[in-house]
C-alpha positions as CSV (number, residue, x, y, z in Angstrom):
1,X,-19.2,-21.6,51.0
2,X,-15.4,-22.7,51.8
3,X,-12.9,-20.5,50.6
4,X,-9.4,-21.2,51.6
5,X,-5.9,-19.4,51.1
6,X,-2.4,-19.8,52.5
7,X,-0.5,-16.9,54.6
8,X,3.0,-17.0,56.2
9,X,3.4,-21.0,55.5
10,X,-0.3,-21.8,57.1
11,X,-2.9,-23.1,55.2
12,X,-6.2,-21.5,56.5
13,X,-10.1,-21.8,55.6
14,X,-12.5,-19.4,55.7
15,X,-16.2,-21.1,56.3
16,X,-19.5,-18.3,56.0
17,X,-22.9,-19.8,56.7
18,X,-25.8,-17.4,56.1
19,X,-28.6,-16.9,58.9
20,X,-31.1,-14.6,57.8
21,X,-29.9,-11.2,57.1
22,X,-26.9,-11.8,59.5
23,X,-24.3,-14.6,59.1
24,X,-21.4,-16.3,61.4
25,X,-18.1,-16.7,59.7
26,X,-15.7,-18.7,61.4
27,X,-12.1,-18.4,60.8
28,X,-9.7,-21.5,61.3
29,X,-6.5,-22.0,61.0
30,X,-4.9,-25.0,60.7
31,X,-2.1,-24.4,62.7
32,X,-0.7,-23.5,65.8
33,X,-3.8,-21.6,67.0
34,X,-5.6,-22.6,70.1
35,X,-9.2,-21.6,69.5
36,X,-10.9,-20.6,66.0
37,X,-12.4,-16.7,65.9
38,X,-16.1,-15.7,65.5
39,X,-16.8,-12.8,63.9
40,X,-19.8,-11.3,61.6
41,X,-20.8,-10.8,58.0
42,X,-22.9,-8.3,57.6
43,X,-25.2,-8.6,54.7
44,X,-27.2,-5.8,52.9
45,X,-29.0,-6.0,49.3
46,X,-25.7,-3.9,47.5
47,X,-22.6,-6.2,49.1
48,X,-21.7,-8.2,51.6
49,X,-19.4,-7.1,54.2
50,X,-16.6,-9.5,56.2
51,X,-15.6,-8.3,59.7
52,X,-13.1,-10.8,60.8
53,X,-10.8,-11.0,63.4
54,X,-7.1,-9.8,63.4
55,X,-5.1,-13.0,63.9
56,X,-3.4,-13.5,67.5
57,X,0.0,-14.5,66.3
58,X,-0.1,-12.2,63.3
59,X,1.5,-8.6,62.5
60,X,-0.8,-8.1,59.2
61,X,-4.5,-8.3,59.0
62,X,-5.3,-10.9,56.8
63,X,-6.9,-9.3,53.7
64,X,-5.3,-11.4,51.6
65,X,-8.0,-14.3,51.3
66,X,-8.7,-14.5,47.4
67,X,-12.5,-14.1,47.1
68,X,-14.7,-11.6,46.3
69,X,-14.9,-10.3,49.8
70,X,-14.3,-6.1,49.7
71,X,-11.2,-5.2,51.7
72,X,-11.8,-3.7,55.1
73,X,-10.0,-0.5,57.0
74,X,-8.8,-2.3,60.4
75,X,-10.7,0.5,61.9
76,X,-14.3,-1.3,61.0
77,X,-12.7,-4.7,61.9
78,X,-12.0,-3.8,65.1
79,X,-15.5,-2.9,66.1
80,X,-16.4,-6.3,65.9
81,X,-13.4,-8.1,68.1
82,X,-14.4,-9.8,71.2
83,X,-12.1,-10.4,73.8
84,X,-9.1,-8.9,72.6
């Protein structure tokens, strides 16, 4: 699945392939960004969790993508950050 959204003038797409009960979602923007971000979705049988990563160049978490996602605290969303 491919859902994609604009925020602050940059076009960005969200790519989430399952693996099992765990899944990679891969955050790239298409823009001035030098690397994409790896983060996790967590599945379970009641909802599917996104923990992505807070963008580098970014005051706002981006909770802003239009899909059925539930909204995070940036609390939970930190747990899951690697090397920041």
């Amino acid at each position: 699945m491919v859902f994609a959204t604009e925020y602050m003038g940059e076009k960005r797409a969200l790519k989430i392939q399952s693996k099992s009960s765990m899944a990679i979602a891969e955050y790239r923007l298409h823009g001035s960004l030098k690397h994409d971000h790896v983060v996790e979705v967590v599945e379970s049988f009641e909802t599917v969790t996104l923990l992505f990563m807070i963008m580098e160049r970014c005051a706002k978490p981006l909770w802003e993508l239009k899909t059925a996602m539930p909204r995070l605290p940036l609390h939970i969303a930190m747990k899951v950050l690697k090397g920041v």
